[in-house]
N, C-alpha and C positions, 0 to 999 in steps of 0.2 A: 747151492744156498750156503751162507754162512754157517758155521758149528754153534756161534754165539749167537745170533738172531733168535732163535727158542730159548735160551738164559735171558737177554737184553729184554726180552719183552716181559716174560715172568718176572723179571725185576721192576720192569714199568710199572706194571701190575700193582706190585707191594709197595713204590712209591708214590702210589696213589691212592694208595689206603691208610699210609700215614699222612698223605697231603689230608683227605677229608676225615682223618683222626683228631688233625689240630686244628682244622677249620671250625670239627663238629665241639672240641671242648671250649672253643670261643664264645660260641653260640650258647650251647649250654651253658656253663660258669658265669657268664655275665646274664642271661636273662633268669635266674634265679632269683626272686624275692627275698625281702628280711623275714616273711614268715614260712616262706620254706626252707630259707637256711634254719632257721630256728626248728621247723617240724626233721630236718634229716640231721639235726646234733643233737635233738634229744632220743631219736627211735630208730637211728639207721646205725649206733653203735659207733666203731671205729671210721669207715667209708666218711659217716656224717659229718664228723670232727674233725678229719683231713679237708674235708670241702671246704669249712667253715674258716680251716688256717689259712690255706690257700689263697681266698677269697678274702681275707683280713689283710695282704699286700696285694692289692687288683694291680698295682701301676706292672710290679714282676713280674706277674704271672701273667699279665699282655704280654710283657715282653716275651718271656719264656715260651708262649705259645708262638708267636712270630716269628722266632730264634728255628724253633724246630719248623714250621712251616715253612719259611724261605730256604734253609738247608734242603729240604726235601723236594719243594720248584723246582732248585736249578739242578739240581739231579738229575727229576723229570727232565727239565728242556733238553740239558747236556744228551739225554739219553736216547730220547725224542730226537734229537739232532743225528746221533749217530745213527740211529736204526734208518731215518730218513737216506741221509748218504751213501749207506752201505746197498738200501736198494735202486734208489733213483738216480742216484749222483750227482750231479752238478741242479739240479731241481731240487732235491732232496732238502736242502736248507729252508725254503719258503713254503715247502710242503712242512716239513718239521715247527717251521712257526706257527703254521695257522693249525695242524691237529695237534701243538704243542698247548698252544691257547683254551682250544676245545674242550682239550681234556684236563688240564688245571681249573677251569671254569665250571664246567659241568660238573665232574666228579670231585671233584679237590675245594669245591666253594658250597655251589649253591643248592644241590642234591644232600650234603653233608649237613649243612646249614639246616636247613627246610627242618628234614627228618630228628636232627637234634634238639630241636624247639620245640617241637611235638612232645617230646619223651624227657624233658631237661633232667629232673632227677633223676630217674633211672638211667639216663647215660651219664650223669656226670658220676651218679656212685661207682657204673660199671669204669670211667676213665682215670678216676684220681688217681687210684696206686699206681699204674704206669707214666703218666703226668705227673706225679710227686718224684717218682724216683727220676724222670727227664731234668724234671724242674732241679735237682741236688745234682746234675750231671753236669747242665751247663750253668750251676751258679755261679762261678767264677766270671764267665762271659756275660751273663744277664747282669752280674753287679755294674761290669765294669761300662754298657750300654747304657744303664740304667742311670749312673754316673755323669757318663757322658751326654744323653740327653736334659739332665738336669741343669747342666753348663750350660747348652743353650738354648731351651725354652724361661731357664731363670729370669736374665735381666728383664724379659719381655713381660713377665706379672703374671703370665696367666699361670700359667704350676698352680701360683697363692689361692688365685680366682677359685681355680678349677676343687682345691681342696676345700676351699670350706665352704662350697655350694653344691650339699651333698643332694639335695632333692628343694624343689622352686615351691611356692605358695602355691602356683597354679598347678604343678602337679600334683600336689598334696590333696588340694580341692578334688582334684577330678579322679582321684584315688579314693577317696572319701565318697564321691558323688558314684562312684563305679558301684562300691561294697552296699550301699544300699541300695542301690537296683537290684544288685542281684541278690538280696535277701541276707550277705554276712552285716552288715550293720544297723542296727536298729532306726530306725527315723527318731527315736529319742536319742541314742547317741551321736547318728549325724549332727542333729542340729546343736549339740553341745559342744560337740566340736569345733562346727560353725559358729556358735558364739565364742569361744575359748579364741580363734583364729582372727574374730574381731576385735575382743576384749582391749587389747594393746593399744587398737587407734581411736577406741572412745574417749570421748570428755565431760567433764561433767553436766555441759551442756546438753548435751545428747539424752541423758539419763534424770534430769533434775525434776524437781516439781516447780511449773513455772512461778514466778510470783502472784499471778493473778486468780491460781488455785490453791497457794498456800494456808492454812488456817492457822490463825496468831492471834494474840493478843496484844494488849494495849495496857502501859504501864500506868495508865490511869485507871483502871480496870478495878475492881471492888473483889471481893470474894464471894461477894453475892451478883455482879455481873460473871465471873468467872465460872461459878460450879456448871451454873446450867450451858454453858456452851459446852465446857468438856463430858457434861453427861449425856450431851448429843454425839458428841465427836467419835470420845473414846479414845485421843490420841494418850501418847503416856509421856511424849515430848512436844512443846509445844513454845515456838519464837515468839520472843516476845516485842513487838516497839516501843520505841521512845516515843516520847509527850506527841510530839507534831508527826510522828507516824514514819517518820523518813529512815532511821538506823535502829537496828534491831541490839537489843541491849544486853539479851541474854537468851536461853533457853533456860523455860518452866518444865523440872520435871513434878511430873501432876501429882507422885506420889506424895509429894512436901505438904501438898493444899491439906491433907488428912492431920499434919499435925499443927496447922494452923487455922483447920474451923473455928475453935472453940473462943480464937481468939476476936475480942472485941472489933470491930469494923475500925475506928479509927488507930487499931496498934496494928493492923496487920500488914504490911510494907509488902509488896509482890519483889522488888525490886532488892530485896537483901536475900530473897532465896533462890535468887536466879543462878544458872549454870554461865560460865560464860562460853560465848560462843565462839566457834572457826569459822573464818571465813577464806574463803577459796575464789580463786578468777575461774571465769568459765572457760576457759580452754585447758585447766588441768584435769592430764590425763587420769580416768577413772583407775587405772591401774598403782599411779601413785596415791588418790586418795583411799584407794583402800588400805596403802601401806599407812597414813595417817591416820586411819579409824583404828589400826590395831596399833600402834605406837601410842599415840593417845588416847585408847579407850573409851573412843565416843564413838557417838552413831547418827549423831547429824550437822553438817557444817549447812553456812548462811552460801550463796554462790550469789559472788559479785559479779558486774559487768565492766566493760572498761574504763568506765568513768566513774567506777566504786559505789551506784548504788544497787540493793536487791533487786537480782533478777533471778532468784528464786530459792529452792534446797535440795540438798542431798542430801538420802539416808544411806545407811550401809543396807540395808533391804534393797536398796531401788540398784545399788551396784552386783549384789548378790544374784539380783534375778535378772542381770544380763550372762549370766553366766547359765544358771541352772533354769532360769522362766520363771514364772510363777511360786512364790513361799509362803509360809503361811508366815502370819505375822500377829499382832497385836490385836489387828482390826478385820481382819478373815481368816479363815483356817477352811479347807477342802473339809472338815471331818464334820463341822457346826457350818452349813452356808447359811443356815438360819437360826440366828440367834434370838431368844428372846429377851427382850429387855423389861415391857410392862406387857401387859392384857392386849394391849391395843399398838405394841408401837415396840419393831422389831428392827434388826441389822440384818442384812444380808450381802454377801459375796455377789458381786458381778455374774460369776462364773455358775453360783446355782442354777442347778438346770428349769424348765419350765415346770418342767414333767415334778418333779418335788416342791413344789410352789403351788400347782396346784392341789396335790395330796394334803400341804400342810395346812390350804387355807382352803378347802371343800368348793375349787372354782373350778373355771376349763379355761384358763388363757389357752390358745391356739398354739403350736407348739409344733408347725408344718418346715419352715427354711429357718425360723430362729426358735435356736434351742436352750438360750440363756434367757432368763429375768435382765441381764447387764445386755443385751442385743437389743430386747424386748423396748425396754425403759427407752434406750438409746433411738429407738425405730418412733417414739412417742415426741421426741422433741422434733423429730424431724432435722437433725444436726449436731455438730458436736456440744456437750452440752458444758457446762462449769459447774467448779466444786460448789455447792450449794446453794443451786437452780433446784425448784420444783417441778413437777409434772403428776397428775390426776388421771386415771382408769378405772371405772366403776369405783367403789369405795375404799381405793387403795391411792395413798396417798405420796409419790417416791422423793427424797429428796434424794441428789447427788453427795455422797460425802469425800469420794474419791477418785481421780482419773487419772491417767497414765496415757499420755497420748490422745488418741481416737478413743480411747477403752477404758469403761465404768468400772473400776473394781471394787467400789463398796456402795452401799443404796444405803438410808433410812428410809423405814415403811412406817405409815400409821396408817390404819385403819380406821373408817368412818364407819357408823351405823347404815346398813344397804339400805336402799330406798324400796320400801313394801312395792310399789307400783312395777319395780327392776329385780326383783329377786331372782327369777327365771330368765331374764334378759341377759345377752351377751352381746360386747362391743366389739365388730371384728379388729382382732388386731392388726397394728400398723403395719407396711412392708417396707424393709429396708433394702 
């Protein structure tokens, strides 16, 4: 037997444990997250901040893993060849290819691989400083590789492609969609997310109040037709039309009417205290119009249709709460869902539950699959209902004052005297 066949082979050996050294830091250095880079440079000291450099050139340090993994194959093969020839001879060659292949495959790839994905930070802490010091060995060769692939994947675009399309919409999503299955992200922050992710491709459209549920006035309007609608409403802005109804003239802010009570009916002019109003196309994007609400200072534009007349409004509220959901506003607030206004004839939040509706007003509305007063109301019309429709349930009397889609978010309630005959009587409620 040869003297070198016991060295050749202990040598095989060693180059096949740096063949699955640089397979295994592939594996590892690339399947590390931004939040584990982040968790091993702030707690893993020096190791962590080496990773972090490292990985801040990924194009290099492929290569440089490559650099040393291919060095170290054709070693293997070479060596794999010799040993083969020295014992079988003229066979030895096709014998040496295929347990050449074997054992770069098995040991040098997919055994190395496997087990370093398992363990990624703890092997890559355990491999930087030999890998860093590699990596400064063959810099000179990685630059000049590095170099020269950039000459020709260049003209072809994708290099550009490939850099600034660091992570897809769709991965993002289903990144987001993973972390709240498994309990890191909240389902409130998911879905803020989620709207943050849509925000971009909204339009005013999407978000407006249509025209047919707008509440306006009329510049022939009186100050005595005037008080009593807004002491129903409660808005604190409010669009106003011109004589024939068709173009909106201004926005009334309601605060102004307080110093113009006192004033005679025939000096009082609606139309010299008007704000003037924005108008907007309905396909501008919600994201510009909220650059417009802070550039100008307001918080409601008129939203035109393509042939320029209203087809409805927008508040800065209705943009705000495609972002965060639900805000309190002017006309609901979560902390008051039931406001009083007189004895008999209250405001109420959609969103009030049953369950405090009937506390407040000593009843038992049913409170089994809908858990809202705005569900409730909504299951009584039997359909989508409009801003300022009525509807009747024992002596509670709802108007709509506000909708948002499918969804009632503000009620007027009055109260009727109960019928003696009905006091103990309940009407089962509606099922939606």
């Amino acid at each position: 037997m040869d003297d070198l066949l016991i060295p050749r082979s202990i040598l095989l050996c060693v180059l096949l444990g740096f063949s699955a050294f640089f397979a295994a830091c592939e594996a590892a250095f690339f399947s590390l997250n931004p939040a584990q880079l982040a968790t091993l440079k702030e707690t893993r000291g020096r190791g962590g901040q080496l990773i972090n450099t490292l990985l801040d050139s990924p194009r290099e340090l492929l290569i440089t893993i490559y650099i040393g993994n291919e060095l170290v194959n054709i070693a293997i093969s070479a060596l794999a060849t010799s040993i083969a020839l020295k014992i079988f001879g003229d066979k030895g060659l096709a014998i040496a290819i295929g347990v050449g292949t074997f054992l770069i495959l098995m040991f040098g790839e997919i055994v190395p691989k496997s087990l370093s994905l398992n363990f990624a930070e703890r092997f890559a802490l355990f491999a930087v400083r030999p890998l860093n010091a590699f990596y400064k060995l063959v810099h000179p060769i990685q630059k000049l590789l590095t170099r020269l692939a950039a000459l020709i994947i260049t003209p072809t675009g994708i290099l550009n492609k490939a850099d600034k399309s660091v992570i897809s919409d769709e991965e993002f999503t289903s990144m987001v969609k993973l972390g709240k299955n498994e309990g890191v992200i909240e389902p409130e922050e998911s879905e803020l997310i989620h709207n943050v992710m849509e925000f971009g491709e909204k339009t005013v459209a999407d978000v407006m109040t249509p025209k047919i549920d707008m509440f306006t006035l009329s510049a022939t309007d009186t100050m005595e037709d005037i008080l009593p609608k807004i002491l129903k409403n409660f808005y604190s802005r409010v669009p106003v039309y011109d004589e024939e109804g068709e173009n909106i003239l201004g926005i009334l802010l309601t605060k102004e009417l307080n110093r113009h009570r006192s004033l005679p009916e025939d000096q009082f002019n609606l139309k010299g205290i008007l704000q003037p109003s924005i108008s907007v196309p309905e396909n501008r994007k919600i994201k510009d119009m909220l650059q417009d609400f802070k550039k100008m200072k307001r918080h409601m534009a008129i939203v035109l249709d393509e042939f320029g007349s209203v087809a409805g409004l927008v508040t800065l509220e209705d943009i705000l709460e495609e972002l965060v959901g639900e805000i309190d506003s002017e006309m609901r607030t979560e902390e008051n869902p039931i406001t009083k206004i007189t004895e008999k004839r209250y405001r109420l939040a959609g969103t009030c539950s049953i369950a405090d509706f009937n506390e407040q007003f000593n009843v038992n509305l049913p409170n089994g699959d809908i858990t809202t007063i705005g569900g409730f109301v909504f299951g009584l019309f039997g359909r989508v209902p409009r801003s300022g429709e009525t509807t009747t349930y024992d002596r509670f009397k709802f108007r709509v004052e506000k909708m948002k889609g499918a969804r009632i978010l503000n009620l007027h309630l009055t109260l009727s005297k109960p019928d003696p005959s009905k006091v103990n009587e309940r009407q089962e409620a509606p099922s939606t």
